[in-house]
Structures are given as structure tokens and as C-alpha cells.
C-alpha positions in Angstrom: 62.3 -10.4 -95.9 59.3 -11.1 -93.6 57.7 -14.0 -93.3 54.7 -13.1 -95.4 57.0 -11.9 -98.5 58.8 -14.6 -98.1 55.7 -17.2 -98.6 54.6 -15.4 -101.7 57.9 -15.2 -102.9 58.3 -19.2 -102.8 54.3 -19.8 -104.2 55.2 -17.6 -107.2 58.8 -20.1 -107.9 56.1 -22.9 -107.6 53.6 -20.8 -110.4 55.9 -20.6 -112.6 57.8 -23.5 -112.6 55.8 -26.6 -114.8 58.1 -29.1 -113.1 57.3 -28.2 -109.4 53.6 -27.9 -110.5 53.8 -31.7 -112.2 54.9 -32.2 -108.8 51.8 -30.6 -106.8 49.8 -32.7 -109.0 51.1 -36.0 -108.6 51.5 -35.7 -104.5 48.0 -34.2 -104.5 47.0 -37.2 -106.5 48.3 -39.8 -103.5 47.0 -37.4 -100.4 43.5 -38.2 -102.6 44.0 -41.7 -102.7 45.3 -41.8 -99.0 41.7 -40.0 -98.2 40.0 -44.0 -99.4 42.3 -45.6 -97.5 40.0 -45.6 -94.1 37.1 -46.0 -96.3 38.5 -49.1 -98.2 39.5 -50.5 -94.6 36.1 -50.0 -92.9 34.1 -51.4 -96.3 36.7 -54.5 -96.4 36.0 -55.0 -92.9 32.1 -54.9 -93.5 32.0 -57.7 -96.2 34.7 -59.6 -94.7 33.2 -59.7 -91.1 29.1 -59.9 -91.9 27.7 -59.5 -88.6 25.2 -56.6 -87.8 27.3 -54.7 -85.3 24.3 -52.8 -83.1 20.7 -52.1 -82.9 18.2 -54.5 -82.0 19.7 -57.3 -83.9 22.8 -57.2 -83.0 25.0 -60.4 -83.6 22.7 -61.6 -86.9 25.0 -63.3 -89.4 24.6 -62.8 -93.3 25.7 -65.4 -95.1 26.8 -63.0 -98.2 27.4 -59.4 -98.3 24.0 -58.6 -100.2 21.0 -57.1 -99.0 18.1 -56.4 -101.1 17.9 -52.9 -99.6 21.3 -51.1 -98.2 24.1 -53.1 -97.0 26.0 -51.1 -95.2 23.1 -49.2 -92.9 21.8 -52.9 -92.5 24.9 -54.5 -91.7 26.5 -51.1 -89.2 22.5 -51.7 -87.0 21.6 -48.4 -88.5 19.2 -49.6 -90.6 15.6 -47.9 -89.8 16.7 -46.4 -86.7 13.5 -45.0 -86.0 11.8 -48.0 -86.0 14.3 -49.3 -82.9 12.6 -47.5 -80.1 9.5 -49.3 -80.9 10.8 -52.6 -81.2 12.5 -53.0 -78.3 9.3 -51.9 -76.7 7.4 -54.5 -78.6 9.7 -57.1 -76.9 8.9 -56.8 -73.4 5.5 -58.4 -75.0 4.9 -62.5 -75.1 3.4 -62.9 -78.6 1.8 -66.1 -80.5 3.4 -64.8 -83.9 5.6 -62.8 -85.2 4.4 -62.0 -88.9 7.1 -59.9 -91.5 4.9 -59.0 -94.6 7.5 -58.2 -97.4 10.0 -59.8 -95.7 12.9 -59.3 -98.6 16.0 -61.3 -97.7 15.2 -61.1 -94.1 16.7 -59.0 -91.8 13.2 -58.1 -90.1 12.6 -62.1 -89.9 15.6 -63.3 -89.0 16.5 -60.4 -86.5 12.8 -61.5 -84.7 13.8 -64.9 -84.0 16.9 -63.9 -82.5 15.0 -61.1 -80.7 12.1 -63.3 -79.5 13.5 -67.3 -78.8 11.1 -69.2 -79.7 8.6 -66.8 -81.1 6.7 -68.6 -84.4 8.0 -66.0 -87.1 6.3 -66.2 -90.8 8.1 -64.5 -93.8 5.7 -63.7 -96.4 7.3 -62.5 -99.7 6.4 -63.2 -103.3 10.1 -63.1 -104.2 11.2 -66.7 -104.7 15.0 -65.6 -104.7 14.8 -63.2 -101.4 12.7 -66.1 -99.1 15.8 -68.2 -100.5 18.4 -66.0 -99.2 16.6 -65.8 -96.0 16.4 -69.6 -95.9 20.3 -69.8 -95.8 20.4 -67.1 -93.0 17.6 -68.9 -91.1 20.2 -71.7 -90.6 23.5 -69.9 -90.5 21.5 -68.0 -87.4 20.1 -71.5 -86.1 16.1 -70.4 -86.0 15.1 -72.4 -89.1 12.9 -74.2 -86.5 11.1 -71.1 -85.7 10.4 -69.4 -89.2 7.9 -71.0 -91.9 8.3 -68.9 -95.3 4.7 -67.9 -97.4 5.4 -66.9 -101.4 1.7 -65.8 -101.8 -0.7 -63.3 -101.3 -0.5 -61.6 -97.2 -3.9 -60.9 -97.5 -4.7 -64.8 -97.5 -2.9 -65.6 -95.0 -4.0 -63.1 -92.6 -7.4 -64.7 -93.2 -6.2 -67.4 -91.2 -5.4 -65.8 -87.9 -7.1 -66.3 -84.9 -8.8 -63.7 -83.8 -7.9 -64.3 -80.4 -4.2 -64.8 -81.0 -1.4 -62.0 -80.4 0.6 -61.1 -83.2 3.3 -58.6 -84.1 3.1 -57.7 -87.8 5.6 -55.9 -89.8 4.7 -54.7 -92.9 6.5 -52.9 -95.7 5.1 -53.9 -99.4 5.6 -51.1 -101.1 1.7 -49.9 -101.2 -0.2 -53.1 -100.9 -0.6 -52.5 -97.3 -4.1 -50.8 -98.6 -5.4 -53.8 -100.1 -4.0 -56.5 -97.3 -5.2 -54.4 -94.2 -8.9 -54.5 -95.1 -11.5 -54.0 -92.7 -12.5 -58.2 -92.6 -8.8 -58.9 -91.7 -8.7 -55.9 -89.3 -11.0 -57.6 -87.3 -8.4 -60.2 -86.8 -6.2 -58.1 -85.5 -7.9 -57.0 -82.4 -5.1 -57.6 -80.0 -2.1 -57.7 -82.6 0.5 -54.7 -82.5 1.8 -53.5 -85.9 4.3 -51.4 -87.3 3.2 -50.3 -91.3 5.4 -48.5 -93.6 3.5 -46.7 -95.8 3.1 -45.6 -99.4 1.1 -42.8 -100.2 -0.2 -42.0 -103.9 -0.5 -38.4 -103.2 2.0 -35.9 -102.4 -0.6 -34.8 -100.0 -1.6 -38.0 -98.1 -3.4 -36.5 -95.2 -7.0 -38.1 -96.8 -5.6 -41.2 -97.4 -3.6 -41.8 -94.2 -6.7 -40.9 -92.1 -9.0 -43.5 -94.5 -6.3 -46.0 -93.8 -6.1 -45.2 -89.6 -9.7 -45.0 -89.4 -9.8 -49.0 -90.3 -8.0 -49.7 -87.1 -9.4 -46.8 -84.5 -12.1 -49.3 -83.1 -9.3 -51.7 -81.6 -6.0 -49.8 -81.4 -4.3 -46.8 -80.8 -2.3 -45.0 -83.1 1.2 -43.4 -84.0 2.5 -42.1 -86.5 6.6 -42.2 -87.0 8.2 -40.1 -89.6 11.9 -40.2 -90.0 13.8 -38.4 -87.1 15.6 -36.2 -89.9 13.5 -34.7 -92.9 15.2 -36.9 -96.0 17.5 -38.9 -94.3 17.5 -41.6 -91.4 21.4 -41.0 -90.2 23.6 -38.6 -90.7 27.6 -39.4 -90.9 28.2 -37.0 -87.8 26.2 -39.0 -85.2 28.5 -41.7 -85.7 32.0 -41.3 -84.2 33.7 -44.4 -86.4 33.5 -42.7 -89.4 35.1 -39.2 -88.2 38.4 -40.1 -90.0 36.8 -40.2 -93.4 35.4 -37.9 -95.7 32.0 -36.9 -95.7 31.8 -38.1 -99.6 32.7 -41.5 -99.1 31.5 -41.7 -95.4 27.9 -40.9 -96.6 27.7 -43.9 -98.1 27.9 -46.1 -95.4 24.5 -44.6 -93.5 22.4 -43.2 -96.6 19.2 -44.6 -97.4 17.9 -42.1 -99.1 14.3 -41.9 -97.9 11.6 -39.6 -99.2 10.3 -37.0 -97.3 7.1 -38.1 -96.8 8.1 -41.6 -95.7 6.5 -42.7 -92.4 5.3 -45.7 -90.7 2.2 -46.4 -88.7 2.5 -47.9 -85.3 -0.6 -49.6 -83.6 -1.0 -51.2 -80.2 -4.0 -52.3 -79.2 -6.2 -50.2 -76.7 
């Protein structure tokens, strides 16, 4: 019998035989749950260990494995990857504050001060229960001295910049970036850098954007930063940790899930 007959011979035994296909089924059902096992391990080692493991803020502590955003990207480094390039150019710059508008629980915040010693950093959020999260990662981090928490309005406070001062501003709140960035505060901002996040209405936001960049063309230069891959910021092959585990559960892990028209603004003063 060749070698050929004799493999169909032994997959039709295992056809017709209920016990040897109860069998399949029930070692099947182990290799499946043997596929979670390096998924279970890295996520254990995730919440158990709560350090941000690369990127710019490498070596922030969480005090709790919850984010108000995505966990895992935040907590891997991977978080906004796009955004990295342009802070670590920001840091070669000496500035008077660092300012996160819709700072959340405070990675952005917290990551600053460990980023710029000694910086002033203000967290601006109208979320009573995220600026308190932050507060207890401000002094597991030791930088409580250097961040001062606002719960009110961003477009106040900006009022109350000097127009003189540099500033690096962060902003992502979810569309009110059109009302907060108006053309009196603007004018505060002459020698501030900025990175926006923004939230267009339209599906087609080419009128808007331009209404909204055309507020800051007297005093800075412009970019504009969409996501390095349409629809998603990482992808589970650019990372070599996670090549033992399948794409289904890997995914997970680097996701954010972004829409496709999701982009930031970054301006730099001329």
C-alpha cells in the first residue's frame, strides 16, 4: 500500500468511527485552549506588572490596571504611536508649561512630567473621577509637585496665559477644540507648540479643517498627522512579542480602533 492509500485508508477508520471522532473533538478542544495560554500569560503579566514598557513614557507606573481609553496599547508604549515622533521632538524644547486639555486619567500628564523634570504640567478635565485617578498616579510617579489639576472649562483657563510664555498644549476633547481654540485665545499662543486631535462633524472635513488652521496661520506653521495605517494605529505583525499568539487574541493587545478620518494637528510656531 503506498503511502498516500495508506493515509486515506486510516482518515476513513477515523470517519467512521464515533469514538475516535469524540476523540478528535476533545484533543482539539485542549490544542484550542493551549492557543490562550500565551495570551493569558502576557495579559497576566500586563496587570500584574503596570509599567508602560516603551515609547516616550517609558517607566510610568499605573496604580490600577484601568485606563479610560485602551489598556493594553497604553500600558505595551503603543498608545498613539504617531504622536511619538513629535513629542520627542517637542522635548529638546525648554517650556514654561506643559498644558494636557482632556487629560482623562492621565497618561499624557503624568508621562510629561516624567518627560520634562520640572516642567509646570496642568491637567484640565471636567471628569471628577479621571483627575482623581491621575492624582494617585501623580504620586505613585512622584511629580505631584509639578502638576496642578483644573475641572472647568479649557477655554477659561487659556485666558490666563501669558502671551509671552511658552507652552506645549495637548488637546483631545472630543470636538470642543473648536470652541476652546478661538481666535482671542489664539493670540495667546503666539509662541506655544500644539498637538490637536481633532473631530470633524462632516465626513468631508476639508472646509472645516482649513476654517480651523486658518486661526493659527498668522503665528505658526502647520501639520497635519493622520494615522500611519488607514483604520488602525498598530498592527500585531510589527511587534515581535506577540508572534506566538494568535492573530484573534493578539489583536487585542494593540487595537484602538481609530476612524479613518482621525488626525491630529501639529503647530510650532514660525
Amino acid at each position: 500500500m503506498s503511502k498516500k492509500n495508506y493515509k486515506d485508508y486510516i482518515k476513513e477508520i477515523i470517519l467512521k468511527s464515533k469514538i475516535l471522532l469524540t476523540l478528535l473533538k476533545t484533543i482539539n478542544f485542549f490544542f484550542k485552549f493551549f492557543d490562550k495560554i500565551p495570551h493569558l500569560l502576557l495579559e497576566a503579566d500586563l496587570k500584574n506588572n503596570l509599567v508602560v514598557r516603551g515609547g516616550p513614557f517609558k517607566g510610568l507606573i499605573y496604580p490600577e490596571p484601568r485606563t479610560l481609553g485602551y489598556f493594553f496599547p497604553v500600558i505595551l508604549g503603543i498608545y498613539e504611536t504617531h504622536l511619538h515622533k513629535h513629542i520627542i521632538n517637542f522635548k529638546k524644547n525648554k517650556y514654561d508649561n506643559i498644558i494636557n486639555i482632556g487629560s482623562a486619567e492621565g497618561y499624557y500628564a503624568v508621562g510629561m512630567a516624567l518627560l520634562f523634570p520640572g516642567t509646570n504640567i496642568v491637567a484640565i478635565d471636567k471628569d471628577r473621577e479621571a483627575l482623581n485617578f491621575l492624582n494617585k498616579m501623580t504620586k505613585l510617579n512622584n511629580v505631584e509637585k509639578n502638576i496642578k489639576t483644573y475641572q472647568d472649562d479649557a477655554k477659561i483657563f487659556l485666558k490666563s496665559i501669558t502671551p509671552d510664555s511658552r507652552n506645549l498644549i495637548i488637546c483631545d476633547c472630543e470636538g470642543c477644540e473648536f470652541n476652546i481654540f478661538s481666535p482671542e485665545n489664539i493670540n495667546l499662543l503666539n509662541k506655544s507648540d500644539l498637538i490637536i486631535e481633532m473631530h470633524y462633524k462632516n465626513k468631508n472635513p476639508e472646509t472645516e479643517r482649513k476654517e480651523f488652521i486658518q486661526r493659527f496661520e498668522r503665528f505658526h506653521d502647520v501639520k497635519i498627522q493622520k494615522l500611519s495605517k488607514l483604520g488602525s494605529e498598530n498592527n500585531v505583525e510589527d511587534y515581535p512579542f506577540l508572534k506566538n499568539i494568535p492573530v484573534k487574541y493578539a489583536s487585542r493587545f494593540v487595537k484602538v480602533n481609530r476612524s479613518l478620518t482621525a488626525e491630529w494637528l501639529i503647530l510650532s510656531p514660525k
